[in-house]
C-alpha positions, 0 to 999 in steps of 0.5 A: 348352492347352486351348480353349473358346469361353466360359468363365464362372467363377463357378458361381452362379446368373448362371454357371450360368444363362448357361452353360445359355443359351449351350449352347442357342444353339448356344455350347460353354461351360466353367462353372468353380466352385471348390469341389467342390459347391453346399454353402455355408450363408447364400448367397442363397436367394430365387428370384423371380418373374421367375426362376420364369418364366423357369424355365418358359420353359426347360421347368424350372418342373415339375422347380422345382416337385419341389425342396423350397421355400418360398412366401413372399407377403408381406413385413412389418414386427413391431410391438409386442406382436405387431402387423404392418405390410404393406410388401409383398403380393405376391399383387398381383403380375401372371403365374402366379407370386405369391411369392418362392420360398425354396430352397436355393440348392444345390439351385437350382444343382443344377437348372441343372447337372442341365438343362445337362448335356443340353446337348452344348456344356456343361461344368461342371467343379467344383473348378476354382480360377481363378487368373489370366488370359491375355492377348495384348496388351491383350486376354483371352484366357482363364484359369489355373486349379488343379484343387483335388482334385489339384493339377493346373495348366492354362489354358483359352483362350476367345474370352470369359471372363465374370466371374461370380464374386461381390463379390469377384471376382478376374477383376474385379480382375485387370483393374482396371475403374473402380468406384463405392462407395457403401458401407453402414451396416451388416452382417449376422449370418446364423443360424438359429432353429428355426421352429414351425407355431404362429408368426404370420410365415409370409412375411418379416418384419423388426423394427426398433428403436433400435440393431438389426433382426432380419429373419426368412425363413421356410425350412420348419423353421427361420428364416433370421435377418439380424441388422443391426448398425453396420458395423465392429462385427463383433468388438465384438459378439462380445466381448460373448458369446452370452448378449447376443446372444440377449438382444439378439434376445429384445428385438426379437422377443420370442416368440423367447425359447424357441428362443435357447438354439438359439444355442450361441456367437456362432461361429453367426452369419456375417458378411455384409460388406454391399457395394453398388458398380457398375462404371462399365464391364463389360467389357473385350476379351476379358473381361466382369462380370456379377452381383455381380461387376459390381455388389454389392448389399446384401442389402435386398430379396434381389434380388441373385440376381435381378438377376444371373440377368437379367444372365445372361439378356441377356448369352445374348441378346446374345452367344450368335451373335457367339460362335457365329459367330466375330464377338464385339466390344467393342461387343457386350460393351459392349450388356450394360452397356446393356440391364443398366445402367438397372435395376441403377440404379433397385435400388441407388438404392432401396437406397442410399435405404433404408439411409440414410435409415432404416437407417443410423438404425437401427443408429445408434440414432436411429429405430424402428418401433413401433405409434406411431412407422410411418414414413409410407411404411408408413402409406402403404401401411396406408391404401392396401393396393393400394399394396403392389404397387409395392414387391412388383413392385420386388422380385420382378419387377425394372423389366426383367425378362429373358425367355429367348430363343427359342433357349433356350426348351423344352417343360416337361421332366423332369430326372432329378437327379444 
């Protein structure tokens, strides 16, 4: 059998920050991702400004700076006939970082493998598929895996194995931890529609009429589009055919009209089965969840990616020297919750907010916002644009923002890119 001393399962964002930071502290750790590169369309793509501070906290910010992205420092909201509405500047924001970042996630991840690789106690073994885990006793003691390139079947034993393999995580089910659902009102069609130099929205925009939203995220060339829809109407809506779906975004964004025919069939749009829910407990011996495997966010905000680095992040401090030094517990599993717990709160009680006091109004066909009809938090925010900071520093900082630890921490360094 083969042994580390951690294995992170999940190669995503919170994966791969945490294996990079327990490298640096001295921790011999295994990431184990599934497929056999970063390439999936329509995964998270927000870096945030706590993440970028991070970044270079970890001497990567230079080398961030080389990967194509997107600033994005403003979110609004599209009236009628062309008119806006702030919700968000984050130009107010405090640090050296004013934006959210739009990057492929491929190439974020491809950053933080190209970083841990430096490191003598990472390993990142790709194609690696989970399949199970170990136990002696009540404990975990480790994982099954398949090599999906040749087959090949295998177990690794670990002094912790760390879930971070998403909503849908097989770890988090294996060993049964108590979840509360909130659940949500609707899902999202992900697709694309070429952007132009000449469009009015050059930070994130969303419109919101009776019965459908549209959210458009700048990405150089083109928009990364989130089409609301009533949860459970996936399959109805595409019986309805390709010509009402562009019909229904000309609608709602108007000046998208001559770039819809870009929508060859509804196959274009992928579903996004909106999920928010929260463990009640993380861990158990042997065994701890972070990010969406812990908790699912819906997608409000695009703070999910955010919020499962900074799990990562606490989870390096806290662990990294009862793992170096053989101690590791179930209380210090259990300081993850603790440290994670209060923000993963305060995010999911703003979003259960938003998606049912007016979201869930919205695709029911019950509200919308107009030139006459600007819900009061966004007259609010007209009338007073100073207050645009708060919901700017909610979703781009997070209310506790994780630092790198000391041990963790280098001078700005170049990374050459595999």
């Amino acid at each position: 059998m083969e042994r580390t001393t951690c294995v992170v399962v999940g190669g995503g964002p919170a994966g791969m920050v945490l294996g990079l930071l327990l490298a640096r502290g001295g921790v011999e750790v295994a990431v184990l991702e599934k497929h056999g590169d970063f390439l999936r369309d329509f995964r998270g793509d927000t870096v945030h400004a706590s993440t970028l501070t991070l970044m270079d906290e970890l001497g990567l910010g230079p080398a961030f700076e080389q990967v194509p992205h997107q600033k994005v420092d403003k979110i609004e909201a599209l009236l009628e006939g062309g008119e806006k509405a702030a919700i968000a500047d984050l130009s107010r924001l405090p640090g050296a970082h004013k934006h959210i970042a739009m990057v492929p996630q491929w190439d974020f991840l491809d950053l933080l493998a190209d970083a841990g690789r430096l490191e003598p106690k990472f390993t990142l073994r790709m194609n690696t598929e989970v399949t199970g885990i170990t136990r002696q006793g009540n404990r975990v003691t480790g994982v099954a895996y398949r090599d999906r390139a040749d087959g090949h079947t295998g177990e690794i034993a670990a002094d912790l194995v760390v879930a971070a393999d998403g909503r849908s995580s097989i770890l988090r089910d294996a060993v049964d931890l108590p979840v509360y659902r909130f659940g949500a009102p609707m899902d999202v069609w992900w697709f694309r529609l070429p952007r132009k130099e000449s469009d009015a929205v050059r930070g994130g925009a969303g419109r919101f009429s009776a019965g459908s939203a549209l959210v458009l995220i700048p990405r150089g060339e083109y928009f990364q589009c989130a089409f609301l829809i009533r949860k459970g109407t996936d399959e109805q809506l595409r019986a309805e055919g390709v010509e009402k779906f562009r019909e229904r975004v000309v609608t709602l964004v108007p000046w998208l009209a001559d770039r819809v025919d870009h929508i060859k069939s509804v196959d274009d749009a992928k579903l996004l089965d909106v999920k928010l829910d929260r463990l009640k407990r993380w861990h158990v011996d042997g065994l701890l969840c972070i990010g969406d495997a812990a908790h699912a966010m819906s997608p409000i905000g695009g703070v999910g990616i955010n919020l499962a680095v900074q799990d990562a992040v606490a989870a390096a401090r806290l662990l990294a020297k009862p793992l170096r030094e053989g101690t590791l517990s179930g209380s210090a599993l259990a300081k993850v919750r603790r440290r994670r717990w209060f923000p993963t709160v305060v995010i999911q009680t703003m979003q259960r907010v938003v998606q049912n006091l007016f979201l869930k109004r919205v695709v029911d066909g019950d509200a919308t916002v107009s030139s006459s009809g600007v819900p009061a938090p966004l007259r609010l925010v007209r009338r007073f644009p100073w207050l645009q900071a708060i919901p700017a520093y909610m979703v781009a900082i997070g209310p506790r923002p994780e630092h790198a630890p000391d041990f963790a921490r280098r001078a700005p360094q170049t990374i050459v890119r595999s």
